[in-house]
N, C-alpha and C positions, 0 to 999 in steps of 0.2 A: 498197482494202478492198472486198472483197465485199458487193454487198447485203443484209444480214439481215433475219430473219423474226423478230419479238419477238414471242412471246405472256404476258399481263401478265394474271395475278389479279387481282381488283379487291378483295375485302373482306380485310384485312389487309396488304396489301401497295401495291395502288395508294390506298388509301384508310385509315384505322386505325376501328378497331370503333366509333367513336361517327361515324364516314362522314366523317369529314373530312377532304378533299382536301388534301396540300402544293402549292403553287403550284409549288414545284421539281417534282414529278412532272409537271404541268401542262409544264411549260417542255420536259423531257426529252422525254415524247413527242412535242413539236411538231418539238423542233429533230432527232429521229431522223429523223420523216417528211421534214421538209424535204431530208434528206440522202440520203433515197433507199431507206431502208430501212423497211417494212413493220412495223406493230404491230397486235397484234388482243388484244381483253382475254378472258382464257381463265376463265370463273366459274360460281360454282353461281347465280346469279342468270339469270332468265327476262328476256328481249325486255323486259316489262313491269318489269322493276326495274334497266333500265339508266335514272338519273335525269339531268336536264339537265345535272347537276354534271357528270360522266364525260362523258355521251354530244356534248357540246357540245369536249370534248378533240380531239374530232377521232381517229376508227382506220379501218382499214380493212378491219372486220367484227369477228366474234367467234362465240367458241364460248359457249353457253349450256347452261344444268342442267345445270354437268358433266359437257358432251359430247355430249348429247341433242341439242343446235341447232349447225347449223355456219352462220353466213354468212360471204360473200366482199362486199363491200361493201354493194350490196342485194339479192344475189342468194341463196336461202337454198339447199344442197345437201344437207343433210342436217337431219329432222328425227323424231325415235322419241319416242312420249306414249306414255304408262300406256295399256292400252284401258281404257273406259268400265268393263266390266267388273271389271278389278282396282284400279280405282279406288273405287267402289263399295264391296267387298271391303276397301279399308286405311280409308275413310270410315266402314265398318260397325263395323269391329276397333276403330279408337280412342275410338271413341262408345260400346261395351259398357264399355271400359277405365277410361274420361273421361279420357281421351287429349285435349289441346288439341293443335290441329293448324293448319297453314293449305297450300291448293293452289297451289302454284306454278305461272303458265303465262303462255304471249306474250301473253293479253290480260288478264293480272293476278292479284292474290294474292286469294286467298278462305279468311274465316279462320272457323273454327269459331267457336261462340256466346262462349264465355270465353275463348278465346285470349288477351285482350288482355292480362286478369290473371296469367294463368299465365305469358304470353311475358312480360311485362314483368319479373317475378322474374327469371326464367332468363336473359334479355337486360342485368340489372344486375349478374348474379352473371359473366355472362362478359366483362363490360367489367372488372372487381373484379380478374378472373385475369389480364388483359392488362396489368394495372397501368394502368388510364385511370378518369378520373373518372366513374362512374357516376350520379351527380346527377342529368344533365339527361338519361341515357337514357332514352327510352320507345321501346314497340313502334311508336307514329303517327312518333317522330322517325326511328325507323330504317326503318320500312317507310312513307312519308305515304302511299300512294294504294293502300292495303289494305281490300280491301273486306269488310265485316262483313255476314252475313245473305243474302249472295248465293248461287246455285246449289253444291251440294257435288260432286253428280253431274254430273260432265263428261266430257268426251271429247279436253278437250288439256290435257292434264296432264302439265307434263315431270320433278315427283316432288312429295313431299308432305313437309313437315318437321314433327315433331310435339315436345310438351316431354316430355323424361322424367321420371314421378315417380322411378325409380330404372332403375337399370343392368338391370335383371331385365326392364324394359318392351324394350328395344332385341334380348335374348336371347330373347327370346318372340317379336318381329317376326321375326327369320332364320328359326324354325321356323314361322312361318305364311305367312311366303311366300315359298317358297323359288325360287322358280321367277322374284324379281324382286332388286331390288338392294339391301337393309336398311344403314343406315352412322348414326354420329353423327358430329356435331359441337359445337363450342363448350366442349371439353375433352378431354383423352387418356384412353383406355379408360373404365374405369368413372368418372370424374371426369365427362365427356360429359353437355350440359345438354341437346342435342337429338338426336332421333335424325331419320333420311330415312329416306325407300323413290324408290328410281325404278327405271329399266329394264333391265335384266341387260345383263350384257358391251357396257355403255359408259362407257369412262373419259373423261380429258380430250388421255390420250398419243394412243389409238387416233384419238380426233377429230384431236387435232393431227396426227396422219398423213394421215387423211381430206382436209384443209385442203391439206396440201401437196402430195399427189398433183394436186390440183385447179388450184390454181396454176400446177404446174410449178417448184416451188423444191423445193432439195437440203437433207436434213435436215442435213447440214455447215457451214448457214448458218444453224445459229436459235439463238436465246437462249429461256430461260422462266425466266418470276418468279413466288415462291408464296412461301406461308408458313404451309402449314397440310398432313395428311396427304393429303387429295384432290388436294393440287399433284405428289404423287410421280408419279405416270407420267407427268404433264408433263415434271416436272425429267428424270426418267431417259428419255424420248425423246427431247429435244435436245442439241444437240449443248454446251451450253453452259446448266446448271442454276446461279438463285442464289434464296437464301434471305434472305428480311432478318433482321435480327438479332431481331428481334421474334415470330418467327415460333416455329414447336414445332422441337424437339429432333431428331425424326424426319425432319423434311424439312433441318433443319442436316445433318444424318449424310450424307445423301446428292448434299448439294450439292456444284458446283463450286469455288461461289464464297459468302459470307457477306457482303453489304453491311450497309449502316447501317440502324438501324429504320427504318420507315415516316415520324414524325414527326420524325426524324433525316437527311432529306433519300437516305433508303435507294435511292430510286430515282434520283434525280439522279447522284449519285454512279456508282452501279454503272454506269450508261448513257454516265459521262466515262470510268472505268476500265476498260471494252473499248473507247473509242472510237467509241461511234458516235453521239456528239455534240461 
């Protein structure tokens, strides 16, 4: 068997939305690397929100904000922030709006003044939809080393995620910047708890192209695992797309392959069932 290149989501697929790791995904990726084949976790998460739980798994780099960060082990090749400027510019929008927002970047999360209250709603209402126990969510459990009160105006900024009060906030963002990358998440279309903004014409496919050029590996060797809409250009650039079962409807359609959910040993499995563990 050929050496492949896995690239692995991390929030809903290597992890489930209250961040809890299966030990079987644990196992999966150790026993792939041992066998020769390359994993990198492909997510909307920043440098700064990769936590010991994942980053101690052991990979061999990753792509971050959704494409914006490429690294190959500690080498980093690729990296696009907001400028200072239109960062400023979505800091300014959401604050007329009271927009609750926080900045996403390699040296950390910076959350507006109430964030906590606002994310924390929206944060239990999208565990509620995943069908997981929302109880013990809060915004500190899911994000611990979020910083409150810190700088807003910066200059590495690899996107920005804010809460929707309604669907109408995320359609008013496309028309005020159109010149960057406007998207939700945390439900499908208007259902959508959060909305983003980051950097135009960067997904997570084109990075995973980026990555392999870089390497010198053949896109006929790769696998990706997602489970949410931002996973599609991953899924459809590899040669080999799967969805866990837990995942939205949209990125099912398009997949290869449909493994078990997340909590369901979804990545153990898929990773016995091509073999390459």
């Amino acid at each position: 068997m050929n050496k492949k290149v896995i690239f692995m989501d991390v929030d809903g697929t290597l992890v489930n939305y209250e961040t809890v790791l299966p030990e079987s995904a644990v196992v999966a990726v150790r026993k792939a690397r041992e066998n020769g084949h390359k994993v990198y976790i492909c997510t909307g998460r920043s440098e700064s929100e990769v936590y010991d739980d994942v980053r101690s798994i052991g990979f061999d780099g990753m792509i971050g904000g959704n494409g914006t960060y490429v690294k190959d082990n500690d080498e980093v090749i690729f990296h696009k922030v907001l400028s200072k400027e239109d960062t400023r510019h979505i800091v300014d929008w959401l604050g007329e709006r009271k927009l609750e927002f926080y900045l996403e970047c390699n040296s950390g999360l910076f959350a507006s003044e109430k964030f906590e209250d606002a994310g924390t709603k929206a944060i239990k209402e999208y565990s509620k939809i995943l069908g997981q126990d929302s109880d013990k969510t809060t915004i500190r459990s899911v994000f611990p080393n979020m910083v409150f009160g810190g700088n807003l105006y910066r200059d590495d900024v690899n996107k920005i995620s804010f809460v929707l009060n309604s669907y109408q906030d995320y359609l008013d963002s496309v028309k005020e910047f159109p010149n960057l990358n406007p998207g939700t998440w945390g439900g499908e279309g208007d259902k959508a708890l959060f909305g983003d903004i980051g950097v135009n014409d960067i997904d997570k496919g084109k990075s995973v192209e980026l990555l392999l050029n870089h390497i010198g590996a053949d896109i006929a060797d790769t696998f990706a695992f997602g489970d949410a809409k931002v996973d599609i250009p991953m899924l459809k650039k590899c040669a080999v797309g799967v969805a866990v079962a837990s995942g939205c409807d949209e990125i099912k359609a398009v997949a290869d392959y449909v493994t078990d959910a997340v909590d369901e040993d979804g990545i153990y499995n898929a990773f016995k069932h091509f073999g390459l563990i």
